[in-house]
N, CA, C and O atoms as a Tinker XYZ file with bonds, in Angstrom:
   232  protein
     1  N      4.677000  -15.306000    4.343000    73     2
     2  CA     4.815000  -13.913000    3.986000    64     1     3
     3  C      4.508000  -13.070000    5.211000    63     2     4     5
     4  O      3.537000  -13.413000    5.885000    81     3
     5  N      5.427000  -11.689000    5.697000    73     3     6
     6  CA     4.863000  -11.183000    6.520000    64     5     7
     7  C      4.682000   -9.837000    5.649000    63     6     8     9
     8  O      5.380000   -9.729000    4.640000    81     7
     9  N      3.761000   -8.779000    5.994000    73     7    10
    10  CA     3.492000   -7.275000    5.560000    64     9    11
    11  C      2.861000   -6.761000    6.464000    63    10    12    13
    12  O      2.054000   -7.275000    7.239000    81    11
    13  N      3.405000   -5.190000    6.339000    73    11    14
    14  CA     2.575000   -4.262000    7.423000    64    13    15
    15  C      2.281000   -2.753000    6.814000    63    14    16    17
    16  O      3.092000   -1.903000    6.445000    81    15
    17  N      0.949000   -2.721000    6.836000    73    15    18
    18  CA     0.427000   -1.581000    6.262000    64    17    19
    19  C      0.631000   -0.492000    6.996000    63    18    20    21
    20  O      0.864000   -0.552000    8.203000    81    19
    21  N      0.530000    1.050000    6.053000    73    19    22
    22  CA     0.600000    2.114000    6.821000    64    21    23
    23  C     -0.010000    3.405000    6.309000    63    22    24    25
    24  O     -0.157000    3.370000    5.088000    81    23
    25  N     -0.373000    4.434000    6.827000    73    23    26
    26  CA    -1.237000    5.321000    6.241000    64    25    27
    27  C     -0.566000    6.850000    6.800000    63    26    28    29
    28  O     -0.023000    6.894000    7.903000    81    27
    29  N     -0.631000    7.643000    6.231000    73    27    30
    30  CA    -0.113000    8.927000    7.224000    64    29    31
    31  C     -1.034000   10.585000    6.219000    63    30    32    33
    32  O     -0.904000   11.022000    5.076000    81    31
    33  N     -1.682000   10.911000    7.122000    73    31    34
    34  CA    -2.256000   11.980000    6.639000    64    33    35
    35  C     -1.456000   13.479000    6.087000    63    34    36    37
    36  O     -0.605000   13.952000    6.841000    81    35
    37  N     -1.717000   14.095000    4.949000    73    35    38
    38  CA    -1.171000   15.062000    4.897000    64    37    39
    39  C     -1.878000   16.621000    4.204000    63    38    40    41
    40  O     -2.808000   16.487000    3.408000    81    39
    41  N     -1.638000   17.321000    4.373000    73    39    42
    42  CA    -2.186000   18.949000    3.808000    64    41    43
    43  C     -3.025000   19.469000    5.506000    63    42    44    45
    44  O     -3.167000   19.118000    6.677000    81    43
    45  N     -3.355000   20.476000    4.566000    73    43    46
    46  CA    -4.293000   21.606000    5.902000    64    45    47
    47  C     -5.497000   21.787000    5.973000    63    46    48    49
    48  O     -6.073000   22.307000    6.928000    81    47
    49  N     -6.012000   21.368000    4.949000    73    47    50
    50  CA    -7.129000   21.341000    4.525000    64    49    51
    51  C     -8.368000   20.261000    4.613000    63    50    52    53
    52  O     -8.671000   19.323000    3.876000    81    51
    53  N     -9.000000   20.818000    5.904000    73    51    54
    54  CA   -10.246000   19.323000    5.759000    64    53    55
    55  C    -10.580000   18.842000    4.914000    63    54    56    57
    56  O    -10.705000   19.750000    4.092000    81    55
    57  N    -10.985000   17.510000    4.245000    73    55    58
    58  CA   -10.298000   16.186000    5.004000    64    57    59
    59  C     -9.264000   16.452000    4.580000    63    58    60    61
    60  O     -9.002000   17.032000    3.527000    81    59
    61  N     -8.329000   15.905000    5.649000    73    59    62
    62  CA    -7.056000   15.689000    5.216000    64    61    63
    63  C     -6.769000   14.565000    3.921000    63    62    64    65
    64  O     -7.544000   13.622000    3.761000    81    63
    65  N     -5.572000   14.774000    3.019000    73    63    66
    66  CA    -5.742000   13.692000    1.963000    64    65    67
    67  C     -4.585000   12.602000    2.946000    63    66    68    69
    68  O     -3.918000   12.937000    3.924000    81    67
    69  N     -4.671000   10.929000    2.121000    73    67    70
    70  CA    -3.857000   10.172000    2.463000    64    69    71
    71  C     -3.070000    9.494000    1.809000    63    70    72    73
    72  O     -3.444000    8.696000    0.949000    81    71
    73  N     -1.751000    9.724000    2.143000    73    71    74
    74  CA    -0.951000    8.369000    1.535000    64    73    75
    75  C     -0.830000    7.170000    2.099000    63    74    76    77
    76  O     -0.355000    7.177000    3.235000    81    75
    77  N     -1.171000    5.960000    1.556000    73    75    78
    78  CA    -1.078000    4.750000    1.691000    64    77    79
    79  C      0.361000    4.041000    1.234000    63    78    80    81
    80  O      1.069000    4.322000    0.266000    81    79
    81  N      0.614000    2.691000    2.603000    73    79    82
    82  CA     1.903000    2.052000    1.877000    64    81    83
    83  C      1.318000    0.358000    2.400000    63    82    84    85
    84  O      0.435000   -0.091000    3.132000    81    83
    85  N      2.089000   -0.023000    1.783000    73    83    86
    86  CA     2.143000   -1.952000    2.074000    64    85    87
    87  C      3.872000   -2.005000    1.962000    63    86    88    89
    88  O      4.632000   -1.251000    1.355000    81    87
    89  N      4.139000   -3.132000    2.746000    73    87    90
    90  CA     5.374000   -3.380000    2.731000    64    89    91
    91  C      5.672000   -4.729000    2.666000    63    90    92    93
    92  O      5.092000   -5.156000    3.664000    81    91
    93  N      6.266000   -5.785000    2.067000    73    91    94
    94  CA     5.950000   -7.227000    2.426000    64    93    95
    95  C      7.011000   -8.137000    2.607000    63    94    96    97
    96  O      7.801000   -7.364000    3.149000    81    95
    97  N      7.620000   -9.236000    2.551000    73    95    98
    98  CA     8.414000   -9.885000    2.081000    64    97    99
    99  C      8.133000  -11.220000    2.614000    63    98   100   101
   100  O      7.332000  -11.479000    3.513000    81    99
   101  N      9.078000  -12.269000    1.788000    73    99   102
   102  CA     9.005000  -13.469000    1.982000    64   101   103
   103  C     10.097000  -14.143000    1.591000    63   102   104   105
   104  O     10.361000  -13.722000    0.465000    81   103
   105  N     10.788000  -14.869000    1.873000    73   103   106
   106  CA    12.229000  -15.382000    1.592000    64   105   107
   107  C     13.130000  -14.333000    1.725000    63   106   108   109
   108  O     13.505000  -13.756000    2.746000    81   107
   109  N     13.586000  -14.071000   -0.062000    73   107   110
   110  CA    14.548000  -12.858000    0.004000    64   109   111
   111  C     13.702000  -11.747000   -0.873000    63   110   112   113
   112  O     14.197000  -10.740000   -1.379000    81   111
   113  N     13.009000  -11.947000   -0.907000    73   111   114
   114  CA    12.039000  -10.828000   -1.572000    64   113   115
   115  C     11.070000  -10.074000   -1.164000    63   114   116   117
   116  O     10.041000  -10.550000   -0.686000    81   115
   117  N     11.325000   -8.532000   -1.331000    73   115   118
   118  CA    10.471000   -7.663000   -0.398000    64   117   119
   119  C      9.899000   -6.210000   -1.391000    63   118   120   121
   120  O     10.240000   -5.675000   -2.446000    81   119
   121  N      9.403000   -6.108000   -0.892000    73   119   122
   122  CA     8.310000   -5.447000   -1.843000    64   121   123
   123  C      7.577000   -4.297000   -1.100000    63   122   124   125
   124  O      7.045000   -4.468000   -0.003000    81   123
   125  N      7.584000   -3.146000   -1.747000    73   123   126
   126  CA     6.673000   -1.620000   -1.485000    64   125   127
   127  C      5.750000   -1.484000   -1.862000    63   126   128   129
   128  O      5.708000   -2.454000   -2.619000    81   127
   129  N      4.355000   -0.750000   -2.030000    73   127   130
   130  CA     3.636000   -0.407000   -2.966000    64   129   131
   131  C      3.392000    1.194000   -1.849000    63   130   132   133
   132  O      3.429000    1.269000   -0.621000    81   131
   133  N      3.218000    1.981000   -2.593000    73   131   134
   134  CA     3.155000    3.292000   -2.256000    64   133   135
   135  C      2.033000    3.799000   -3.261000    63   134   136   137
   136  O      1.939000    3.521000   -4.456000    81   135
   137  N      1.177000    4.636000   -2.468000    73   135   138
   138  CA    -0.210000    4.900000   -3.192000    64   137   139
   139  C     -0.102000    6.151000   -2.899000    63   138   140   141
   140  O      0.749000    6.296000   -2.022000    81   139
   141  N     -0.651000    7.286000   -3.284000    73   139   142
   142  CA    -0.454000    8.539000   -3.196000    64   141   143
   143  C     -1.961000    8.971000   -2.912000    63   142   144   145
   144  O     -2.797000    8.787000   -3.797000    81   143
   145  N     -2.181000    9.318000   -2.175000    73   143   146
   146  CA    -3.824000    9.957000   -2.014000    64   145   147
   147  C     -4.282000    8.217000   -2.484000    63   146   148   149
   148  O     -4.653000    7.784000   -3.575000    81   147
   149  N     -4.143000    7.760000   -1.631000    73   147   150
   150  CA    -5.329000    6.505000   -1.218000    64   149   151
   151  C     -6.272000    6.719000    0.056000    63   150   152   153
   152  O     -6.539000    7.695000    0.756000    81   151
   153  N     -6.551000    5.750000    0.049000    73   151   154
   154  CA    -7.271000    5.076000    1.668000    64   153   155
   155  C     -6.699000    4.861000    2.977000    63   154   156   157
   156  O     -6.596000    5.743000    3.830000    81   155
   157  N     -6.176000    3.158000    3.166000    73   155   158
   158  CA    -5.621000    2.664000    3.790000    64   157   159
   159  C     -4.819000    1.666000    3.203000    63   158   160   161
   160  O     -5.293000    0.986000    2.293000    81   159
   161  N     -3.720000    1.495000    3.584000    73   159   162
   162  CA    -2.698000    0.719000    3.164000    64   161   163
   163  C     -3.069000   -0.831000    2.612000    63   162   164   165
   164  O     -2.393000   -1.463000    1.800000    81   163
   165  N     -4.600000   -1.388000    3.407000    73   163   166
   166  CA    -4.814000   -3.224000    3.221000    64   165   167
   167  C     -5.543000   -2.746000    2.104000    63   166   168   169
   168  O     -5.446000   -3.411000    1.073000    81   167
   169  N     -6.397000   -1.526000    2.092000    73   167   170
   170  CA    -7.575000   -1.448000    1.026000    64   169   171
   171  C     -6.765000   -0.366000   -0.395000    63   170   172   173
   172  O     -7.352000   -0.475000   -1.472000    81   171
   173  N     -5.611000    0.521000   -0.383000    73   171   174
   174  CA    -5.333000    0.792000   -1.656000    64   173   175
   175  C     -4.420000   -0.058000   -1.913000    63   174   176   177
   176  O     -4.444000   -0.690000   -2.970000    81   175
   177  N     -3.320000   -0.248000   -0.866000    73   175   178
   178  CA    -1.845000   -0.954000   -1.405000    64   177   179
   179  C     -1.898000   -2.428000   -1.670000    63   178   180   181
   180  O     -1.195000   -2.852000   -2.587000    81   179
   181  N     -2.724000   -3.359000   -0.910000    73   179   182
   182  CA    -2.961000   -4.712000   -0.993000    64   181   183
   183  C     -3.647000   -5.104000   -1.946000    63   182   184   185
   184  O     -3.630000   -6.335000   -1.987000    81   183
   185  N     -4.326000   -4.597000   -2.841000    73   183   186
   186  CA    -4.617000   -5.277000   -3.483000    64   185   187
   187  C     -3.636000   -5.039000   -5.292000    63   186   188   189
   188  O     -3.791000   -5.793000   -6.253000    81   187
   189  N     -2.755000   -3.870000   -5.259000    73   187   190
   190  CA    -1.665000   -3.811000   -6.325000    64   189   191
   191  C     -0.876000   -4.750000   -5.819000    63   190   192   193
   192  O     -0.541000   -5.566000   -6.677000    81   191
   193  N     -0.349000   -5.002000   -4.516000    73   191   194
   194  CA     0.583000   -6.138000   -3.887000    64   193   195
   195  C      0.093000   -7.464000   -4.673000    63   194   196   197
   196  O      0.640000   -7.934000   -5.671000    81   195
   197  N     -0.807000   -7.860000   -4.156000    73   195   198
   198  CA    -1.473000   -8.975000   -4.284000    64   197   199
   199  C     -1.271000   -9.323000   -6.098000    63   198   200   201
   200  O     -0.547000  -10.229000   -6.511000    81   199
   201  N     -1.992000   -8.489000   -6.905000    73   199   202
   202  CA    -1.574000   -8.147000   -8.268000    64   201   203
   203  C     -0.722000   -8.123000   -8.929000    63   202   204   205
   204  O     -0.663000   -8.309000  -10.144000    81   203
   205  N      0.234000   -7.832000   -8.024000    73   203   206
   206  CA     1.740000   -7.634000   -8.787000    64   205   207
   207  C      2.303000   -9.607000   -8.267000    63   206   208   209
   208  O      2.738000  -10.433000   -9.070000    81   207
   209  N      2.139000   -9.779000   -7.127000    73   207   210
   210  CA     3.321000  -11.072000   -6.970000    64   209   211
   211  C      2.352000  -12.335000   -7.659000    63   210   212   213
   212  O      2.780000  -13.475000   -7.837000    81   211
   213  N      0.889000  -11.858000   -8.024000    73   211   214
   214  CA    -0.054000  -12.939000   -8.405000    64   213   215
   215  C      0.610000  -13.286000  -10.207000    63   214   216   217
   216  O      0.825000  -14.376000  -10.737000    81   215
   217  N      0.775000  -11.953000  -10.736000    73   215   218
   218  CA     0.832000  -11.888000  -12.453000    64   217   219
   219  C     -0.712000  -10.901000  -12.674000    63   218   220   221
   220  O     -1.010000  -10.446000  -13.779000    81   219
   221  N     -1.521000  -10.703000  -11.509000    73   219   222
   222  CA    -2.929000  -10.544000  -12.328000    64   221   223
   223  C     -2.852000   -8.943000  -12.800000    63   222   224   225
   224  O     -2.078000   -8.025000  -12.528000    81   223
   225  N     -3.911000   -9.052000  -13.552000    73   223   226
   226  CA    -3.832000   -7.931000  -14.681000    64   225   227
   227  C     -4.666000   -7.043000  -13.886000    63   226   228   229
   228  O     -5.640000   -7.600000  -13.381000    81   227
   229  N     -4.497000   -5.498000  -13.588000    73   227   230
   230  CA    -5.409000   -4.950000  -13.006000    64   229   231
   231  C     -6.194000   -4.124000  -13.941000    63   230   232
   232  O     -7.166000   -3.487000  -13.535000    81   231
């Protein structure tokens, strides 16, 4: 499997808020997770990733 996380700050207002992404794939299957006002991409998006290709119940 390869994935690469990403984060990008947005508004005007200290702190800035963040959106988080994960991106992944493996064979022919590739996969988003997009977080809206998260963290960082390994710590909000990776672990719905992980969740989603596992079956586990969050």
């Amino acid at each position: 499997m390869i994935a690469k996380t990403g984060t990008a700050e947005y508004g005007t207002t200290p702190p800035l808020k963040t959106h988080a992404w994960i991106i992944a794939a493996q064979g022919d299957l590739a996969v988003s997770v997009f977080v809206e006002d998260g963290d960082y991409g390994a710590v909000s998006g990776g672990p719905l990733l992980t969740a989603f290709l596992t079956g586990a119940a969050g």
